[in-house]
C-alpha positions, 0 to 999 in steps of 0.5 A: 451506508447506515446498517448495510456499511456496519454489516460489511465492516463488522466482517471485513475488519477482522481479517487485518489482524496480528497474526495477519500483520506477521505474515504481511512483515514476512512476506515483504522482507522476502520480497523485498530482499529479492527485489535489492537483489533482482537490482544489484546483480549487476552494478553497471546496469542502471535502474528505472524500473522503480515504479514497475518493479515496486507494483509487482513487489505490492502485488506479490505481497497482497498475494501472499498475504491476501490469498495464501499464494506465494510468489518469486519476485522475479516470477517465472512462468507457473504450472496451470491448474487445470482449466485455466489458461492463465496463473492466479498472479498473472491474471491478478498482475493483468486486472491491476495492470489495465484497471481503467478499463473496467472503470471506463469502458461499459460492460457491454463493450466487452461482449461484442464478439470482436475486440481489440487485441489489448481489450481481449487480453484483459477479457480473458484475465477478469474471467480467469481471475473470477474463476480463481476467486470462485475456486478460492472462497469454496475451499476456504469455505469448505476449511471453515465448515471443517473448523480448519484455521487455514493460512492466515490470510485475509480471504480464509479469515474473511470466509471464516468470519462471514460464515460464523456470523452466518451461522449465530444469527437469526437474521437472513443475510447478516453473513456475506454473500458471494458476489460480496465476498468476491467484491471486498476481497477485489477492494483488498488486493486493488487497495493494497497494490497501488496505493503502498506501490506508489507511496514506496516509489515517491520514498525512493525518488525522495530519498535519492533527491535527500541522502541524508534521510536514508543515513538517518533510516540506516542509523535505526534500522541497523541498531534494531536489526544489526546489519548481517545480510540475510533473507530471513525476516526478523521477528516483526513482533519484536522489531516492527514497534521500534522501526519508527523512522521508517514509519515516519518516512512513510507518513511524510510521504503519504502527507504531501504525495497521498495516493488518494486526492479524494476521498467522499463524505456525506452529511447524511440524513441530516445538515451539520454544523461546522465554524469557519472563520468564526461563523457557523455554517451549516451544510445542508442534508445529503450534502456530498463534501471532498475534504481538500487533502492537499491543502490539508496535508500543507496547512502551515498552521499543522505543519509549521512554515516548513509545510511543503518540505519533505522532512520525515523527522518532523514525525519523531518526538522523544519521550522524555523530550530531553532525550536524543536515544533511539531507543525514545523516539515515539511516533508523534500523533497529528491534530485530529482532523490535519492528516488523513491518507487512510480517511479517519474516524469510524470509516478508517481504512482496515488495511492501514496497518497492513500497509504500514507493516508492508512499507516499514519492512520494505524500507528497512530492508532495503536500506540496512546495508545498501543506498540509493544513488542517482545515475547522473547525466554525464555533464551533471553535478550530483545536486543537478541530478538530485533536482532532476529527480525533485523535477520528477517527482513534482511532474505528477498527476492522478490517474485512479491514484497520484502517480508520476508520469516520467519515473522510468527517465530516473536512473538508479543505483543501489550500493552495497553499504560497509558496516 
């Protein structure tokens, strides 16, 4: 709170930069082009490893983009630095993969001398893992002391920009120390795993369940990108600004499916005042507040009667309004206050426009020349298979973040497209 959050905030918030957000488009375009081909190798083989499949695919990204290590998507087994028995990623992929534990078991725990397997499977993970980030922030350390810019990665520009503010003050502690640095760079790569994994999950089973939405993305995504079929990303500078319908997409999602169901505020030192209904009332000092996102998010007075229907155009407006173009569709801004899956306000989340570069690019990837089909059941209909994947989708709930507990019962397709 108060000072200590503007120390950490005036270093932890340059990192998620252009130069940051480039290598962020790259990096998803590649992934995301190994992953559609990871799918499509062969038709006949369904798929209903969405959910999985998008974490490794958010999690390689946060990897390259996070820490300058750069991953297939299908990984295969890497060279062991010495003194390691376990890669950065897999070790990563372990600590992500059984983050519960750390959250729930008591520390303690983990030093009895006997474990259960899984227990000292994710034991011997967060060891590795901490050694890694120990030997990453002293080489990133040692590039800055150099005047070295290194990878534009959010560790080296978050080591470079503790250490300047080191070195220009007169104040002790105003720099990051260690455990510090080790804790936001954790945040980082927990944050921008599950939360974009799970938003690109909800978006291919909606998308499935309402094809006419991934026509209406392909439209745009073809007129930016063109529709010749490559690995290399596009430039994301020139590209990225006209992607709105992905973005769009991506924003009604995050509407009725935000990944994050509370998020704390405070009244701090002082009560507030606030006008319900007419009345003022007043909300006394260090008064804890869980802002209701769901009713929120579906407030027919932001949204219009329609507030509970997944539709990603309500997001596009045209300037001049009169106009149909493409090329004058604009993202439009909600009500202060009606839309908050990044928080809002001076506590925003940093990496909002890490996980919007990572999204777009996923999805226009993904559907600039291929389609996603629901396998049906053998006596279904297609629109009984469209509300079998609704059926999923609404049969969440909320673990660390809001997920769906049966993804893996859907089966896909993704289809090569004609121009």
């Amino acid at each position: 709170e108060g000072a200590e959050w503007q120390r950490h905030r005036r270093i932890t918030a340059p990192p998620f930069n252009e130069r940051n957000s480039a290598l962020v488009w790259d990096e998803s375009w590649r992934q995301a082009g190994q992953m559609l081909e990871a799918w499509t190798e062969s038709q006949r083989l369904p798929v209903n490893s969405v959910s999985s499949d998008a974490a490794r695919l958010a999690l390689n990204i946060i990897t390259c983009a996070g820490f300058g290590l750069s991953y297939h998507f299908r990984r295969v087994k890497d060279d062991l630095p010495e003194g390691h028995s376990m890669s950065y990623g897999d070790s990563l992929m372990a600590v992500m993969g059984n983050i519960t534990l750390l959250v729930l078991v008591p520390s303690w725990v983990f030093d009895l001398p006997v474990l259960p397997q899984a227990m000292a499977r994710f034991k011997a993970a967060v060891g590795e893992f901490k050694r890694y980030m120990v030997d990453m922030v002293d080489s990133a350390k040692q590039k800055a002391a150099k005047g070295e810019a290194g990878h534009p990665n959010l560790l080296n520009t978050l080591v470079q920009k503790s250490e300047t503010v080191k070195s220009s003050s007169n104040v002790t502690g105003e720099g990051l120390a260690d455990d510090e640095i080790y804790g936001n760079l954790f945040i980082f790569s927990f944050a921008g795993h599950e939360t974009t994994a799970n938003t690109l999950t909800y978006s291919i089973f909606l998308l499935a369940a309402f094809p006419k939405w991934q026509d209406w993305i392909a439209e745009e995504v073809r007129a930016v990108c063109g529709d010749e079929e490559t690995l290399d990303s596009p430039a994301y500078e020139e590209l990225y600004p006209k992607l709105n319908r992905c973005l769009s997409t991506m924003q009604e999602t995050l509407r009725l499916f935000p990944p994050v169901l509370k998020i704390p505020k405070s009244t701090g030192n002082s009560a507030k005042q606030i006008t319900v209904d007419g009345r003022e009332v007043t909300i006394p000092a260090h008064t804890h507040v869980y802002p209701n996102i769901i009713g929120l998010h579906n407030n027919s007075d932001y949204w219009g009667s329609d507030a509970n229907v997944w539709r990603p155009d309500r997001w596009i407006e045209h300037t001049p309004s009169t106009s149909t173009s493409l090329e004058d569709e604009t993202i439009k801004t909600p009500t202060k206050g009606s839309y908050v899956p990044w928080a809002e306000g001076p506590r925003i989340c940093p990496g909002k426009k890490f996980s919007q570069v990572e999204y777009v690019a996923v999805i226009a990837r993904l559907l600039r020349n291929h389609r996603i089909e629901v396998v049906k059941n053998p006596t279904e209909t297609e629109e009984q298979a469209h509300q079998r994947v609704l059926a999923v989708v609404q049969d969440s709930d909320v673990r660390l973040t809001l997920q769906m507990r049966r993804s893996e019962s859907v089966n896909f397709r993704f289809m090569r497209q004609r121009a």
